[in-house]
N, C-alpha and C positions, 0 to 999 in steps of 0.2 A: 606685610608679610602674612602669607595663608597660616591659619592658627589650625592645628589638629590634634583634640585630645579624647582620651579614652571615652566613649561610650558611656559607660558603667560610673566612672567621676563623674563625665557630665552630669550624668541622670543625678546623683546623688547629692551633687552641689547646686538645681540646678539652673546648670548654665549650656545647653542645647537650648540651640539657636530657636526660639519663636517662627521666626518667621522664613525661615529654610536652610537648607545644608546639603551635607551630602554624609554619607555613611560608607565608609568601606569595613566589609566584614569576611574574614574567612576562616576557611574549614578544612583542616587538613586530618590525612587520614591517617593515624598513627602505624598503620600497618605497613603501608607505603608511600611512595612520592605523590600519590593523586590529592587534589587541591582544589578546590571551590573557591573563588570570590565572590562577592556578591557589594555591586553595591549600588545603590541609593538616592535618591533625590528628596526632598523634599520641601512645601512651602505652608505658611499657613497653618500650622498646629495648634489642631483647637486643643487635644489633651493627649498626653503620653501616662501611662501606666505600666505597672510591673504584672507579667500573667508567668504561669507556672514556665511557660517557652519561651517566654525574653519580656523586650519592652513593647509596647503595643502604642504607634501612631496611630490618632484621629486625625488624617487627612489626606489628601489623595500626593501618589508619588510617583517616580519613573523607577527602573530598574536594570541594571543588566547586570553579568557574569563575567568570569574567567574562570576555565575549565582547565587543569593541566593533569594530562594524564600519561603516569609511566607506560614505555615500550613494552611490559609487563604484563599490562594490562589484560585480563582474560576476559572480558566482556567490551573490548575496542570497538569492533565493529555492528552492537547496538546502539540504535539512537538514542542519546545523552536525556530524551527527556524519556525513553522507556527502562532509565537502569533504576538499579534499588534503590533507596530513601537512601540520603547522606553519601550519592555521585551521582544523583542526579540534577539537571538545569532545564528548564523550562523551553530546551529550540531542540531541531533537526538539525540533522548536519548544514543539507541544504540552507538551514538558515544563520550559516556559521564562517568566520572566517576561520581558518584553520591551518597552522605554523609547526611543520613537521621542524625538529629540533636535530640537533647533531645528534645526540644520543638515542635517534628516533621517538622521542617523546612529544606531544603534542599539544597547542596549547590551541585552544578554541575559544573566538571569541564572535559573541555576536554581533552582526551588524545593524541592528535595529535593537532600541530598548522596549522592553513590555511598562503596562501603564498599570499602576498599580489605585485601583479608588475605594475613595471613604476609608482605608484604614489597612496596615502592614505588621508584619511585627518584625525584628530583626532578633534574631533567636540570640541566647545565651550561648556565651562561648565557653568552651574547658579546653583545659591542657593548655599547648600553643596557639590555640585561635584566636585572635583580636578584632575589635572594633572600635573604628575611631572614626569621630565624627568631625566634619571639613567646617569653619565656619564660611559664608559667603564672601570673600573677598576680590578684590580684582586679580590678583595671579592664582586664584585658587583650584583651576586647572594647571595651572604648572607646577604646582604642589602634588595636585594627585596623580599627574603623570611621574612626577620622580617617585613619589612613594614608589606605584606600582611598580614601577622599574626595579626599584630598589627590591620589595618585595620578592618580587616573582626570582629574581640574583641571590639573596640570602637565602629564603626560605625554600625555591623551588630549583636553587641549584643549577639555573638557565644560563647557559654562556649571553655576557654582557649587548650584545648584538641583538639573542633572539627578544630578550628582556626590553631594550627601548623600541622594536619593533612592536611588540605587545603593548605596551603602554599607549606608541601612538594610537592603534586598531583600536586600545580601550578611549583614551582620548575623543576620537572620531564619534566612539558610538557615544557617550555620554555626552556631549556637545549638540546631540539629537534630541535630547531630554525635551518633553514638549511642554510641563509645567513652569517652565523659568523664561517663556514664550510670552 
């Protein structure tokens, strides 16, 4: 059974995986429903450390997102990697699938992961934001598809539909990951 525990214990007891994982982390905006995910590959960890903006991996890793952003939104129709610090994601639309919601809200995910080398850090979280680290196991895609399914339903308020839809698009992209290659 896929093991996923808190980031933060990890580090503290620890027991993040050596020799690869996966990290899901996000970012919600207290203001309104927009949301960041952000998560993670990686293998081969020469050293992890604490820096004043989170944990800092020595090694190289994959990455991708989940962007969901309220009908609300006043800055909708600029490109997600030109908006301000803390909603922004690293693609163009173009480089995006993209899941208009019943309540027209949007959830965008990319189809390709970025490659992250020689070292990452995954930022400290507050308030509501979490990070939990996947250990490598055989279902442990099937684990991070339900999470995020799960997730995206409590936290992002997604009718159950749009939610395993998203999941699978995240599924796709991180099953791309070129380090586990």
């Amino acid at each position: 059974m896929a093991k996923a525990t808190s980031l933060l214990k990890a580090y503290l007891t620890n027991t993040i995986p050596p020799n690869g994982g996966f990290i899901i982390s996000s970012f919600f905006d207290t203001g309104s429903a927009y949301a960041i995910y952000e998560i993670t590959s990686y293998v081969n960890v020469k050293d992890i450390y604490k820096s004043p903006d989170g944990l800092v991996f020595k090694t190289d890793g994959n990455r991708t997102h989940v962007l969901v952003e309220p009908a609300t939104f006043i800055n909708r129709f600029s490109e997600p990697v030109h908006r301000e610090k803390g909603k922004s994601i690293p693609y163009r639309f173009s480089e995006l699938e993209v899941i208009t919601g019943k309540k027209q809200e949007k959830i965008m995910i990319p189809l390709e992961p970025i490659m992250l080398y020689s070292s990452f850090t995954i930022l400290d979280t507050v308030g509501e934001d979490f990070s939990f680290v996947f250990h490598p196991t055989d279902d442990v895609y099937l684990a991070m598809r339900k999470f995020m399914a799960d997730t995206l339903y409590n936290d992002c308020n997604l009718t159950k539909d749009e939610c395993l839809k998203a999941s699978e698009l995240v599924l796709a992209t991180i099953k791309k990951f070129s380090i586990w290659k």
